[in-house]
PDBQT receptor file of N, H, CA, C and O in Angstrom, charges set to zero:
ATOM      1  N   UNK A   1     -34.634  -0.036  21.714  1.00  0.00    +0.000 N 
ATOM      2  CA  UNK A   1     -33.857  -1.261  21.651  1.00  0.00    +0.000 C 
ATOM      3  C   UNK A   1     -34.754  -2.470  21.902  1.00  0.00    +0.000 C 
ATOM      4  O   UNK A   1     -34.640  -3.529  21.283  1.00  0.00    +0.000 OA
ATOM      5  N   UNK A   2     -35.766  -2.201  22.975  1.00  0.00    +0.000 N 
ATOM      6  H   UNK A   2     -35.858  -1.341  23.477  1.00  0.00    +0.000 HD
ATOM      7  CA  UNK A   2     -36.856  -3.361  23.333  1.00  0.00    +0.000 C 
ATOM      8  C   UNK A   2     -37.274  -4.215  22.615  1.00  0.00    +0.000 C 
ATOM      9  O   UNK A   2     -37.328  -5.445  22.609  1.00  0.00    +0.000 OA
ATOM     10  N   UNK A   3     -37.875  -2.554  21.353  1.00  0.00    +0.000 N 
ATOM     11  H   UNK A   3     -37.830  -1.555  21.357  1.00  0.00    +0.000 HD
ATOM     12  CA  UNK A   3     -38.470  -3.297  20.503  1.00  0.00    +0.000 C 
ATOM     13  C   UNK A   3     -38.128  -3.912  18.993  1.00  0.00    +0.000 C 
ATOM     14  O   UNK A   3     -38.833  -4.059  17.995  1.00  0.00    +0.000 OA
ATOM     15  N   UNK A   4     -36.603  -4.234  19.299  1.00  0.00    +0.000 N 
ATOM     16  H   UNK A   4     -36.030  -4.115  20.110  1.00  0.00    +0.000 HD
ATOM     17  CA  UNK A   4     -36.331  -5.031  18.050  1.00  0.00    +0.000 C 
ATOM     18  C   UNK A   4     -35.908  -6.520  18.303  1.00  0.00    +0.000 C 
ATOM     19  O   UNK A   4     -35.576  -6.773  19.461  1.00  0.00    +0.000 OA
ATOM     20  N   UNK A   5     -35.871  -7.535  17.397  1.00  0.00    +0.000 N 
ATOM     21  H   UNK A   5     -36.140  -7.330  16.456  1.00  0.00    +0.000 HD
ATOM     22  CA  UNK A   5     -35.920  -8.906  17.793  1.00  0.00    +0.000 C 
ATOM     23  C   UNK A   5     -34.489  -9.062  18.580  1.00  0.00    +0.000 C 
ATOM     24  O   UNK A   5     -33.606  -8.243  18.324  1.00  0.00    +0.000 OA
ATOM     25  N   UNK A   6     -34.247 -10.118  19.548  1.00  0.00    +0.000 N 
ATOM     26  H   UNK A   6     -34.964 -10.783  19.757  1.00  0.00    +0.000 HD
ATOM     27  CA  UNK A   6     -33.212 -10.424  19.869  1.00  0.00    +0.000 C 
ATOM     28  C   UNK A   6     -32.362 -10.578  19.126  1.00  0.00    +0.000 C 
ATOM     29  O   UNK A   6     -31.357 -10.279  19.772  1.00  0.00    +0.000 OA
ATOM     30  N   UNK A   7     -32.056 -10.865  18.124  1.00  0.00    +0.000 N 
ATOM     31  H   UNK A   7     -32.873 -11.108  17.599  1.00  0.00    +0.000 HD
ATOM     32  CA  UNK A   7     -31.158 -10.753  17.087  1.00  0.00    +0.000 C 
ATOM     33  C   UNK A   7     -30.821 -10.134  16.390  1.00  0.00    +0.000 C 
ATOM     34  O   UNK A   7     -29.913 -10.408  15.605  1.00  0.00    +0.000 OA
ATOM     35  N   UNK A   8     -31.705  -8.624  16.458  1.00  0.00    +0.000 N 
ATOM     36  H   UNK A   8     -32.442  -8.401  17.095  1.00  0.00    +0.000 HD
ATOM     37  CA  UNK A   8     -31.105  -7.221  15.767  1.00  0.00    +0.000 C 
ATOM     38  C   UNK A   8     -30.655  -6.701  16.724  1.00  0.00    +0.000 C 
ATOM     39  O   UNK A   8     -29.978  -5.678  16.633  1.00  0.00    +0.000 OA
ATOM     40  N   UNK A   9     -31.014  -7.472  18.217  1.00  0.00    +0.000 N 
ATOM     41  H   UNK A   9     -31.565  -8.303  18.291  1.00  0.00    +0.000 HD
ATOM     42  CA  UNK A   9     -30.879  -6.043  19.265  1.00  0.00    +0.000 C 
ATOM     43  C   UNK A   9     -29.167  -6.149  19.442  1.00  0.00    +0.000 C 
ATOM     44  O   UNK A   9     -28.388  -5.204  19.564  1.00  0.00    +0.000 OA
ATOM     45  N   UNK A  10     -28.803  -7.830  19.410  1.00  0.00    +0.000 N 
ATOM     46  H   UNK A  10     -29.436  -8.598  19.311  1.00  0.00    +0.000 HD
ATOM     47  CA  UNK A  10     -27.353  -8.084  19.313  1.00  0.00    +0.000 C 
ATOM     48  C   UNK A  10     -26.178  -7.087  18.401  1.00  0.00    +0.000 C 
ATOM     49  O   UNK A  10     -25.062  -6.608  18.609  1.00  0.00    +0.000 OA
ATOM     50  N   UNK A  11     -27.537  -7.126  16.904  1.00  0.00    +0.000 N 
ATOM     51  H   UNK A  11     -28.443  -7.514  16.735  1.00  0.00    +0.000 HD
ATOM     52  CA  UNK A  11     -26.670  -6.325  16.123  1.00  0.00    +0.000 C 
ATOM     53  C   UNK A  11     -26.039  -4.725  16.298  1.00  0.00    +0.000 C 
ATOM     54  O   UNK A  11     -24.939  -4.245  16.026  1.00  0.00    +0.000 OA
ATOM     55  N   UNK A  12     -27.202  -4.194  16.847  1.00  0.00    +0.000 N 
ATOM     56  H   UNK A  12     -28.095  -4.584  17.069  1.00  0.00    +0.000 HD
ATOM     57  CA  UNK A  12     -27.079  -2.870  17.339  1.00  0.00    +0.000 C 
ATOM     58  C   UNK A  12     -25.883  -2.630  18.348  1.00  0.00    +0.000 C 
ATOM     59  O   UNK A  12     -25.097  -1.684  18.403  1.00  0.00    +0.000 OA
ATOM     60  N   UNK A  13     -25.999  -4.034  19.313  1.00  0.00    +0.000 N 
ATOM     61  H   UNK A  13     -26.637  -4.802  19.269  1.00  0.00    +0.000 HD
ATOM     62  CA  UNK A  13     -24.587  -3.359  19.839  1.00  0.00    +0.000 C 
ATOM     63  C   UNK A  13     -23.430  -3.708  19.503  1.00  0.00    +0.000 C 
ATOM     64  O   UNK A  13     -22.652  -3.270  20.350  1.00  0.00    +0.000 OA
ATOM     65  N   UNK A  14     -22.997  -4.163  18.860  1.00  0.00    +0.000 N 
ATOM     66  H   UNK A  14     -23.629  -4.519  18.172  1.00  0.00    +0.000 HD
ATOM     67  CA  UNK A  14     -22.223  -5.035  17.904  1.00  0.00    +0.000 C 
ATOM     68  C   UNK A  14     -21.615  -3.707  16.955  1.00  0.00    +0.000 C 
ATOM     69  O   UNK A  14     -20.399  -3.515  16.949  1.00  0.00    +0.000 OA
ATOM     70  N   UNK A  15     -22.424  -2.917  16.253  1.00  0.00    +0.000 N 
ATOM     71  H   UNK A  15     -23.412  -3.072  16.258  1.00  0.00    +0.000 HD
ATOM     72  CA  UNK A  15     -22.484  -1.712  15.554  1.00  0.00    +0.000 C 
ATOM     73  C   UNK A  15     -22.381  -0.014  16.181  1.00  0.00    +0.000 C 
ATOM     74  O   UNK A  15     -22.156   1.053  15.610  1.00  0.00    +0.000 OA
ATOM     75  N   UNK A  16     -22.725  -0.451  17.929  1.00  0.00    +0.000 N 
ATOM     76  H   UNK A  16     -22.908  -1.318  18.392  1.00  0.00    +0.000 HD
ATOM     77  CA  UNK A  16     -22.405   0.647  18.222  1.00  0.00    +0.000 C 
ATOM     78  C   UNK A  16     -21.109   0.415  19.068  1.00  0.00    +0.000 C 
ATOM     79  O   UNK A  16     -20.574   1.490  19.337  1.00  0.00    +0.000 OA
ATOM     80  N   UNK A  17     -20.489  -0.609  19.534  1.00  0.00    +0.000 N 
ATOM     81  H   UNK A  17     -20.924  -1.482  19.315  1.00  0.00    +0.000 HD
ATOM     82  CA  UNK A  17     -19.253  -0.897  19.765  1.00  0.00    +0.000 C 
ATOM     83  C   UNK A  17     -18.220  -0.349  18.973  1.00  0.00    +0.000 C 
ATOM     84  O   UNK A  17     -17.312   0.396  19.341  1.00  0.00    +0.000 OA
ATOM     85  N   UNK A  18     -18.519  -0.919  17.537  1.00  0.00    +0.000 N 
ATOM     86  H   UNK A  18     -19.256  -1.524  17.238  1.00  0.00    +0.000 HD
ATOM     87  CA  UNK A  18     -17.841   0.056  16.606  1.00  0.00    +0.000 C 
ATOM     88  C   UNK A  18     -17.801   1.277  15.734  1.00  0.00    +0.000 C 
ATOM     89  O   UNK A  18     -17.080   1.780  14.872  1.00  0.00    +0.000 OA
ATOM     90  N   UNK A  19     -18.653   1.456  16.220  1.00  0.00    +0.000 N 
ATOM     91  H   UNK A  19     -19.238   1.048  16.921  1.00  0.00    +0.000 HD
ATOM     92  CA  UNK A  19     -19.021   3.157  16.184  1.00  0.00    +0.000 C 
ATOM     93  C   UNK A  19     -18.298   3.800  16.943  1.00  0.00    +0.000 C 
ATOM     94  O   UNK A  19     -17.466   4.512  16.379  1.00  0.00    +0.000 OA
ATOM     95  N   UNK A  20     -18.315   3.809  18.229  1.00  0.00    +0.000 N 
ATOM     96  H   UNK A  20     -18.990   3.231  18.687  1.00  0.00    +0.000 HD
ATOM     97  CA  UNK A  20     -17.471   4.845  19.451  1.00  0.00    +0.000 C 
ATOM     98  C   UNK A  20     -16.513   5.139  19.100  1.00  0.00    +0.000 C 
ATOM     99  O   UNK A  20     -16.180   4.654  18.019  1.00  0.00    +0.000 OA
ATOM    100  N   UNK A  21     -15.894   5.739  19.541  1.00  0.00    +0.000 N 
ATOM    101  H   UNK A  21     -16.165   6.133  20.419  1.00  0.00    +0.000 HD
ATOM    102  CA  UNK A  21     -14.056   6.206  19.632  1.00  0.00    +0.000 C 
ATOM    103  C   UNK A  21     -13.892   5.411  20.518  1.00  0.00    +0.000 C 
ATOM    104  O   UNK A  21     -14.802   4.804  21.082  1.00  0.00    +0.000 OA
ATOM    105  N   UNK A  22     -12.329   5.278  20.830  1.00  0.00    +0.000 N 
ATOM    106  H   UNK A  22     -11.590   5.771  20.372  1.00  0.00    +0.000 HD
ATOM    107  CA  UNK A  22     -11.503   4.729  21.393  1.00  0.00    +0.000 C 
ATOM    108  C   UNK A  22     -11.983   5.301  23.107  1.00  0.00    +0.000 C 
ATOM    109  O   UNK A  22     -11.992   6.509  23.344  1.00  0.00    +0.000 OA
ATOM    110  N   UNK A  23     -12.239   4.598  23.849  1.00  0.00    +0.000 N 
ATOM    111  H   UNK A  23     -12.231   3.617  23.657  1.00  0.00    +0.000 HD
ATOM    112  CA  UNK A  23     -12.546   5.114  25.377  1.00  0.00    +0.000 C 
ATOM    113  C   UNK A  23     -14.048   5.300  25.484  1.00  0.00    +0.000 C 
ATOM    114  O   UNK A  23     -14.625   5.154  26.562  1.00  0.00    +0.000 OA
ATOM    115  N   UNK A  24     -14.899   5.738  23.970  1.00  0.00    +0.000 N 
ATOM    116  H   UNK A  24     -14.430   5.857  23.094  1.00  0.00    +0.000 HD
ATOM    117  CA  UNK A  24     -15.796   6.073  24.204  1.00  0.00    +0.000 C 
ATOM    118  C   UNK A  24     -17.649   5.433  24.991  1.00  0.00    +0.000 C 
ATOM    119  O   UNK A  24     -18.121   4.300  25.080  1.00  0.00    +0.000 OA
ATOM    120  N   UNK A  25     -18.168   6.716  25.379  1.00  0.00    +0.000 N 
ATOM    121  H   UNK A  25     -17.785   7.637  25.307  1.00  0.00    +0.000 HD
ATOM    122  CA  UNK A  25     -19.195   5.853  26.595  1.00  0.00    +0.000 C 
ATOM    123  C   UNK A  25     -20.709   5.346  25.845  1.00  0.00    +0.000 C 
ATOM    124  O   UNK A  25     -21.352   6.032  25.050  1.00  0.00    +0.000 OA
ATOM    125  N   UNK A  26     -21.030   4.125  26.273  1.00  0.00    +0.000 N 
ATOM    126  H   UNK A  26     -20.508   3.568  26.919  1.00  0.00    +0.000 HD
ATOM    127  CA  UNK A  26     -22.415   4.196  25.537  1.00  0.00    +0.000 C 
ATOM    128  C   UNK A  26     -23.063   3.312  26.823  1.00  0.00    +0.000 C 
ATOM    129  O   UNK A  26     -22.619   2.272  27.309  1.00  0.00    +0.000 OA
ATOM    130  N   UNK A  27     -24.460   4.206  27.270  1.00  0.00    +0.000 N 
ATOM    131  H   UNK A  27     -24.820   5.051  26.875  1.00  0.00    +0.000 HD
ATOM    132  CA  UNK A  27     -25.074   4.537  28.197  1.00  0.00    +0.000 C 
ATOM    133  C   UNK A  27     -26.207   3.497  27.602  1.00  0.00    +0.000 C 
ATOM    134  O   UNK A  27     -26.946   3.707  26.640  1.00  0.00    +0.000 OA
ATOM    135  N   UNK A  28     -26.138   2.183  28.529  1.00  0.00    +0.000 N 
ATOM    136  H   UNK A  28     -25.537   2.013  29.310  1.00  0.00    +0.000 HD
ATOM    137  CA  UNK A  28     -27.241   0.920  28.276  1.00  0.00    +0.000 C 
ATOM    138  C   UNK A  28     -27.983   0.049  29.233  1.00  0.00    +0.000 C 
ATOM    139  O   UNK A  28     -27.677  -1.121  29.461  1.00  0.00    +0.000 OA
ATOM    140  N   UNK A  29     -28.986   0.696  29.783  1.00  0.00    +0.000 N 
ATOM    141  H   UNK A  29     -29.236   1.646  29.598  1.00  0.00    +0.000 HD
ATOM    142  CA  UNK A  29     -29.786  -0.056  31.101  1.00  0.00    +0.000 C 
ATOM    143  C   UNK A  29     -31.001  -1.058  30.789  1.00  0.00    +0.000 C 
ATOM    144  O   UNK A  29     -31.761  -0.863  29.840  1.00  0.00    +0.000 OA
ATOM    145  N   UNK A  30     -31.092  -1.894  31.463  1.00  0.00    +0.000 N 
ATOM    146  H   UNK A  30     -30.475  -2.052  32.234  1.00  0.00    +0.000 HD
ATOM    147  CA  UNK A  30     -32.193  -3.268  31.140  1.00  0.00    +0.000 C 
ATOM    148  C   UNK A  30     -32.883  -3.732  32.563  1.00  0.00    +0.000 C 
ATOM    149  O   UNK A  30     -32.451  -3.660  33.714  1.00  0.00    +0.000 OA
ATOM    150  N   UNK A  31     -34.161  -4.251  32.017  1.00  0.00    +0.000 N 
ATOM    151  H   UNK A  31     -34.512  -4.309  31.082  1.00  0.00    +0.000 HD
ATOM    152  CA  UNK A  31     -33.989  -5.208  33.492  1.00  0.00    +0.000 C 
ATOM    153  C   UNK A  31     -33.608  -6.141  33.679  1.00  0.00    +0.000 C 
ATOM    154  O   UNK A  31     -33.468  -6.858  32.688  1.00  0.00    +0.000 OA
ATOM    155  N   UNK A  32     -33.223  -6.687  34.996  1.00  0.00    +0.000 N 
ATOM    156  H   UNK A  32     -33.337  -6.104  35.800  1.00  0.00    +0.000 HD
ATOM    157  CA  UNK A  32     -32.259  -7.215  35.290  1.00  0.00    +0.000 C 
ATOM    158  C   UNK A  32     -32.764  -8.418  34.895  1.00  0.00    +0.000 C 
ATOM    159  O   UNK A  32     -31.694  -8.979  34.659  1.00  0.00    +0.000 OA
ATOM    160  N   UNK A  33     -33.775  -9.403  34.596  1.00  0.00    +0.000 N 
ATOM    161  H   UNK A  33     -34.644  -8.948  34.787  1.00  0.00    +0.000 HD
ATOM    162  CA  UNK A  33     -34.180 -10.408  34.166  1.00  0.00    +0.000 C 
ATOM    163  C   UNK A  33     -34.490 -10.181  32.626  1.00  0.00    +0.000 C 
ATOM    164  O   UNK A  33     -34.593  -9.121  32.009  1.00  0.00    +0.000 OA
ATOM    165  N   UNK A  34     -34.647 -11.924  32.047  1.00  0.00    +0.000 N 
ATOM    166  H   UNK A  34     -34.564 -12.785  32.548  1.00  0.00    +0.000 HD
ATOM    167  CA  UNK A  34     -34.979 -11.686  31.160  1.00  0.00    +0.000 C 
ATOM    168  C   UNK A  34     -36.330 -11.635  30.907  1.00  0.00    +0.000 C 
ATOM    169  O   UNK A  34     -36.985 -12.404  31.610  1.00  0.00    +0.000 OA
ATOM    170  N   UNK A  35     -37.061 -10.850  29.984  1.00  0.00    +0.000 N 
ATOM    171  H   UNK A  35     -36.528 -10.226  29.413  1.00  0.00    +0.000 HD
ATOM    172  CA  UNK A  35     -38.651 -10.763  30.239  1.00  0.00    +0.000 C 
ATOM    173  C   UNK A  35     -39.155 -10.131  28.852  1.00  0.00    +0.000 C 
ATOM    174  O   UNK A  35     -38.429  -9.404  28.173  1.00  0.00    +0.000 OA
ATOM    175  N   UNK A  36     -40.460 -10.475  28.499  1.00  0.00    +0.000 N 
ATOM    176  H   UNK A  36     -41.050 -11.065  29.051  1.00  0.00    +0.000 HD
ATOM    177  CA  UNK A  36     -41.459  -9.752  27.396  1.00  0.00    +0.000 C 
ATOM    178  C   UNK A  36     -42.506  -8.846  27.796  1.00  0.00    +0.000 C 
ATOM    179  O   UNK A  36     -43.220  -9.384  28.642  1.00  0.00    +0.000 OA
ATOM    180  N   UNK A  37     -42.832  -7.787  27.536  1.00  0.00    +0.000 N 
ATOM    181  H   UNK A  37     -42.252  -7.350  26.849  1.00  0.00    +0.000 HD
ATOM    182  CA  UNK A  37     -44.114  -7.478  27.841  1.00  0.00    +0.000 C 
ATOM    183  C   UNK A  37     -44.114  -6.532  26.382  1.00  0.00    +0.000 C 
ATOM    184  O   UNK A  37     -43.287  -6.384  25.482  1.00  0.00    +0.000 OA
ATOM    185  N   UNK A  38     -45.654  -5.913  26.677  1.00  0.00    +0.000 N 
ATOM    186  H   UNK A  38     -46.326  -6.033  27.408  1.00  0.00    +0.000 HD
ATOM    187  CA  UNK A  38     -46.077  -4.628  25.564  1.00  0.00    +0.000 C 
ATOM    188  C   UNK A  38     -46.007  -3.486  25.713  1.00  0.00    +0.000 C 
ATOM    189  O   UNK A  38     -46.629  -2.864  26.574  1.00  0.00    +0.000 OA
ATOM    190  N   UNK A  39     -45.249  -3.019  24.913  1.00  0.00    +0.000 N 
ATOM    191  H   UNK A  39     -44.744  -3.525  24.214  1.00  0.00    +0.000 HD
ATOM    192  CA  UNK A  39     -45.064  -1.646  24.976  1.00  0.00    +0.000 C 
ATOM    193  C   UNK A  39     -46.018  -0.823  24.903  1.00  0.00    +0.000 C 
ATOM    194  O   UNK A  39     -46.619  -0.962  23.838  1.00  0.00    +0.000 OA
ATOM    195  N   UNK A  40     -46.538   0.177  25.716  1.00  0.00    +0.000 N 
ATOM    196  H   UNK A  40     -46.050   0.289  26.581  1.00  0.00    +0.000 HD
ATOM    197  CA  UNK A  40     -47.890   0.854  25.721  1.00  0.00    +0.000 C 
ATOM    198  C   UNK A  40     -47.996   1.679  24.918  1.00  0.00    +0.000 C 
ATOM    199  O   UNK A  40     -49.148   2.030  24.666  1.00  0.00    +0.000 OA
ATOM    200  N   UNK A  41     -46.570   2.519  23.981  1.00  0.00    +0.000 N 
ATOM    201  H   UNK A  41     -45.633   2.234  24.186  1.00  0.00    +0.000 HD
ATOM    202  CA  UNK A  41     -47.197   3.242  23.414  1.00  0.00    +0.000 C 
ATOM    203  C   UNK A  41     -47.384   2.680  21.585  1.00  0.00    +0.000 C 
ATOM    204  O   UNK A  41     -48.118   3.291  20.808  1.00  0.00    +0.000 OA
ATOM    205  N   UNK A  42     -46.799   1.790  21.293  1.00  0.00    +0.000 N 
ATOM    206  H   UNK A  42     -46.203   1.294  21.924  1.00  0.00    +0.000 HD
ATOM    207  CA  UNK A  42     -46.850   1.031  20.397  1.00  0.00    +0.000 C 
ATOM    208  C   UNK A  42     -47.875  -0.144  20.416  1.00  0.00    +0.000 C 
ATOM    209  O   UNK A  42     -48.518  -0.461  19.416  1.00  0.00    +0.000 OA
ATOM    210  N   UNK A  43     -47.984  -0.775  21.635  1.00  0.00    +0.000 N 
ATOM    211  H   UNK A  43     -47.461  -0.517  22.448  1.00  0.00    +0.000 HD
ATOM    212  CA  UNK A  43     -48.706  -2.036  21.486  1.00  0.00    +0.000 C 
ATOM    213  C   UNK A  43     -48.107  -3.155  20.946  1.00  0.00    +0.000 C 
ATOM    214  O   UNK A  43     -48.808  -4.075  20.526  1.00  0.00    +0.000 OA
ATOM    215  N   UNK A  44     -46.314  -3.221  20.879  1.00  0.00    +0.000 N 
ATOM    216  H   UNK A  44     -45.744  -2.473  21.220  1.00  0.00    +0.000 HD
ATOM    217  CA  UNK A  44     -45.782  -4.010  20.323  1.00  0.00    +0.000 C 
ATOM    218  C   UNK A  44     -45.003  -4.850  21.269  1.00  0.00    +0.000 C 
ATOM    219  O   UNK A  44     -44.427  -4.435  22.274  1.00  0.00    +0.000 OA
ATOM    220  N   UNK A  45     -45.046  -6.100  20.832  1.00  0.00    +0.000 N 
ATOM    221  H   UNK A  45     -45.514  -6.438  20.015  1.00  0.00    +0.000 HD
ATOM    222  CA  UNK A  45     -44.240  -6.915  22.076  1.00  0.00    +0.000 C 
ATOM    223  C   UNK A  45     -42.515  -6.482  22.231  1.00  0.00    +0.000 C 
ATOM    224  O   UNK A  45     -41.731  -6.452  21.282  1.00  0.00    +0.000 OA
ATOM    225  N   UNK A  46     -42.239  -6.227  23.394  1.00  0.00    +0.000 N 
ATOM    226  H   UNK A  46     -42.876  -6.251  24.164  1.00  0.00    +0.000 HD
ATOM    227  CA  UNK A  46     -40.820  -5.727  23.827  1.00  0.00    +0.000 C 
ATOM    228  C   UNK A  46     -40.399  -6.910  24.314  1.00  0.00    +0.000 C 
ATOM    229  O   UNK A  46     -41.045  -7.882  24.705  1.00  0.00    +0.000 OA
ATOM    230  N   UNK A  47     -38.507  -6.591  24.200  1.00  0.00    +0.000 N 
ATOM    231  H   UNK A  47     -37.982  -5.801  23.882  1.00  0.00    +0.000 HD
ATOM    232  CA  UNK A  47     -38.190  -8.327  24.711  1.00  0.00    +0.000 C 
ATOM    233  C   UNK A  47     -36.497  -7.106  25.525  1.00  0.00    +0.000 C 
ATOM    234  O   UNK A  47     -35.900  -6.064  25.256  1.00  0.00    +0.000 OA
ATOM    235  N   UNK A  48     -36.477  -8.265  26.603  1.00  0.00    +0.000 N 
ATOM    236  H   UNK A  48     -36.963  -9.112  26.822  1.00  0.00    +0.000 HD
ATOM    237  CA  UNK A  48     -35.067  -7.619  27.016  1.00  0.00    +0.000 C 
ATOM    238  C   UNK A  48     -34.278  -8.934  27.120  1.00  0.00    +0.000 C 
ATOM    239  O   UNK A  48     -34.905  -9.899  27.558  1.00  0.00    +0.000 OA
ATOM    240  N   UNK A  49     -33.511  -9.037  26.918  1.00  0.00    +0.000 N 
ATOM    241  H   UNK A  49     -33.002  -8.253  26.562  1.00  0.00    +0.000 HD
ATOM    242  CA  UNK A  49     -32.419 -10.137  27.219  1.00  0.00    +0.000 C 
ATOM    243  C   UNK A  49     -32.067 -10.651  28.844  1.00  0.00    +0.000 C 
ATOM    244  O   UNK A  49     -31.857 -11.858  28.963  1.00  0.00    +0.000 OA
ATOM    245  N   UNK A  50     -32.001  -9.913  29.934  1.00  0.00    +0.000 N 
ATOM    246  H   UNK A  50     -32.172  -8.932  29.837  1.00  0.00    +0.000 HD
ATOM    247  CA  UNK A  50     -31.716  -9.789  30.890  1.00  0.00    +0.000 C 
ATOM    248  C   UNK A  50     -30.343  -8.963  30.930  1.00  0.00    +0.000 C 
ATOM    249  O   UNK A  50     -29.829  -8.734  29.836  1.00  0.00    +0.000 OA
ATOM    250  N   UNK A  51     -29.689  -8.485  32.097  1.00  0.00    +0.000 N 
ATOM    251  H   UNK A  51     -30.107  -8.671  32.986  1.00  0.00    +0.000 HD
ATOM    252  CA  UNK A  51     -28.909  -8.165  32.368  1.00  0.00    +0.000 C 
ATOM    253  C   UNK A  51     -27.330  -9.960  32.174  1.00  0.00    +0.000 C 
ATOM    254  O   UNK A  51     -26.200  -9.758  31.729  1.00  0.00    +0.000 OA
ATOM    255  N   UNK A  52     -27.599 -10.728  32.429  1.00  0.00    +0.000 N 
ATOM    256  H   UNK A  52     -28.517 -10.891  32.791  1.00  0.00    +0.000 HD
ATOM    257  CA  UNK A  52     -26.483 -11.639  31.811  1.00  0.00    +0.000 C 
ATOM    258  C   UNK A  52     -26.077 -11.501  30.604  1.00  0.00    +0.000 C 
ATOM    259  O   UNK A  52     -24.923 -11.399  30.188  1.00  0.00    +0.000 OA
ATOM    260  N   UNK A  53     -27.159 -11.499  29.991  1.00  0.00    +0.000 N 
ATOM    261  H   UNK A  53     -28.096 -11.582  30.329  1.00  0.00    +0.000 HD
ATOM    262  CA  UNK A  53     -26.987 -11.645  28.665  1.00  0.00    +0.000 C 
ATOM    263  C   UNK A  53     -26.409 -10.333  27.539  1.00  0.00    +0.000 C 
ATOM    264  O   UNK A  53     -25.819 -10.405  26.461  1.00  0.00    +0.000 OA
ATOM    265  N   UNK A  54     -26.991  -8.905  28.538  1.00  0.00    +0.000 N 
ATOM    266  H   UNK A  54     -27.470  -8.847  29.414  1.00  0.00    +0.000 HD
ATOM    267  CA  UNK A  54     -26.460  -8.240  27.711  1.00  0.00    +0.000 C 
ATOM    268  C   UNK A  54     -24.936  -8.167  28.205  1.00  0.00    +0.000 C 
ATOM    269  O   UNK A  54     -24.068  -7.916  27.369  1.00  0.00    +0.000 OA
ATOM    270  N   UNK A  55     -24.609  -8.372  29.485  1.00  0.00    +0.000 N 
ATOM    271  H   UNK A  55     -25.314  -8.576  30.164  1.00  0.00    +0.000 HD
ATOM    272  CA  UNK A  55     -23.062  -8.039  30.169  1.00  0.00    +0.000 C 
ATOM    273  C   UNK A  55     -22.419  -9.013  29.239  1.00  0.00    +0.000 C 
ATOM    274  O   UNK A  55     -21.250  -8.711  28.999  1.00  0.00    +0.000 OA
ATOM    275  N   UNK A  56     -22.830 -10.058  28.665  1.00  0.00    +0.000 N 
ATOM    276  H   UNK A  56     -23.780 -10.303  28.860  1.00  0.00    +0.000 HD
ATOM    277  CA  UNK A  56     -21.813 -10.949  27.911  1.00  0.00    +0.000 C 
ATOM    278  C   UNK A  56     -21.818 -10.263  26.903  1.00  0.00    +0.000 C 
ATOM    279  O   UNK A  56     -20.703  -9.897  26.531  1.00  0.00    +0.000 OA
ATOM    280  N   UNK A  57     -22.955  -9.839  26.114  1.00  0.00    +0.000 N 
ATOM    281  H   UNK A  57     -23.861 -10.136  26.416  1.00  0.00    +0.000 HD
ATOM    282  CA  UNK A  57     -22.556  -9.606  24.440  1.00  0.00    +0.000 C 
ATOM    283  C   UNK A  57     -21.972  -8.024  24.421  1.00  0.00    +0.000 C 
ATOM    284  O   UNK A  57     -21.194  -7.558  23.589  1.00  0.00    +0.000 OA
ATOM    285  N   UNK A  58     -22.515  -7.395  25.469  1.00  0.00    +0.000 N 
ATOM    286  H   UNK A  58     -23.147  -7.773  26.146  1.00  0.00    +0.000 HD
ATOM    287  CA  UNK A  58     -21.266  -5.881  25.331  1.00  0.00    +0.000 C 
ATOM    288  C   UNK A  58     -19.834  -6.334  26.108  1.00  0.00    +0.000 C 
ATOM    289  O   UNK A  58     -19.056  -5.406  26.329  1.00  0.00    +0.000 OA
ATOM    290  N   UNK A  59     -19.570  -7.208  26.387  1.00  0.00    +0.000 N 
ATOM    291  H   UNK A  59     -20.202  -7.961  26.208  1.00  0.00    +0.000 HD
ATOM    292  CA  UNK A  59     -18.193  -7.758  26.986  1.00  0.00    +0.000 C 
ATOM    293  C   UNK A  59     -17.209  -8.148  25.896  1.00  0.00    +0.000 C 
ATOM    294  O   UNK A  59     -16.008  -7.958  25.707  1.00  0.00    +0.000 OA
ATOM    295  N   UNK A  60     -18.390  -8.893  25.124  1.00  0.00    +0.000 N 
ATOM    296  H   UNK A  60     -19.366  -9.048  25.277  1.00  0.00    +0.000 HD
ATOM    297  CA  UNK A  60     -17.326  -9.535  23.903  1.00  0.00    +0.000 C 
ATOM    298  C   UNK A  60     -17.234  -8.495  22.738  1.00  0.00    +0.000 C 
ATOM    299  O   UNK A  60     -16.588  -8.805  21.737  1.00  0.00    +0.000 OA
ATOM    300  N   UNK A  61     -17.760  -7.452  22.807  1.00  0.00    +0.000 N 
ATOM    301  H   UNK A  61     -18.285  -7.201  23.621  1.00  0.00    +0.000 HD
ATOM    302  CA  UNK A  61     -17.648  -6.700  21.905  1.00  0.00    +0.000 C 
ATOM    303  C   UNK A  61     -16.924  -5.463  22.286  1.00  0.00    +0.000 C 
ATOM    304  O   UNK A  61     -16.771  -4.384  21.713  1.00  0.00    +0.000 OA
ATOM    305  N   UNK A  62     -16.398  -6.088  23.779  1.00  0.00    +0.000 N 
ATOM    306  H   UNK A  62     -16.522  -6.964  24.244  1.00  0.00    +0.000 HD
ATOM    307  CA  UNK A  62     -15.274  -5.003  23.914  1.00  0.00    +0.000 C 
ATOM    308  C   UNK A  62     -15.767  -3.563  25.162  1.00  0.00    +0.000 C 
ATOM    309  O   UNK A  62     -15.002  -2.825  25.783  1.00  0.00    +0.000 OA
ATOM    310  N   UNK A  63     -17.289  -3.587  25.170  1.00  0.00    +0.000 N 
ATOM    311  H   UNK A  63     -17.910  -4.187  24.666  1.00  0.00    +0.000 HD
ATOM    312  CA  UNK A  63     -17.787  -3.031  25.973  1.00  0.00    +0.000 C 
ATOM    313  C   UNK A  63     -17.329  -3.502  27.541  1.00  0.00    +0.000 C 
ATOM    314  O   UNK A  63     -16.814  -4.589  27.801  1.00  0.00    +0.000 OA
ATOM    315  N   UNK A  64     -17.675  -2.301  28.645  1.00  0.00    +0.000 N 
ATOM    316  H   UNK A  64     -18.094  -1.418  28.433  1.00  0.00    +0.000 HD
ATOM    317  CA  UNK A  64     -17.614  -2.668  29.933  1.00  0.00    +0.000 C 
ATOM    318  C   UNK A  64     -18.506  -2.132  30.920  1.00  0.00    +0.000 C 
ATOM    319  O   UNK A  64     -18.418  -2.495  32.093  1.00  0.00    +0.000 OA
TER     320      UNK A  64
């Protein structure tokens, strides 16, 4: 998930919101800030949103 732009990473959950079944669980941990670094086994820059940011966009998409 890191390593796609902030704006696909939105999409992904956006797409797996509606993917699930009804009740169903989708298992999503971050750090709690927002931050960049490189991924070691790629060498590619990783981005996380922070924890605000993802609690809003899996909120509005119905996630909890």
């Amino acid at each position: 998930m890191f390593l796609l732009p902030t704006d696909i990473q939105i999409v992904v959950i956006r797409k797996v919101a509606k993917a699930l079944n009804p009740r169903g669980k989708f298992l999503f941990t971050s750090p709690a800030q927002a931050v960049m670094w490189h991924d070691s086994l790629t060498g590619r820059e990783s981005i996380s949103l922070g924890d605000e940011r993802y609690e809003q966009t899996l909120g509005a998409e119905g996630l909890v």
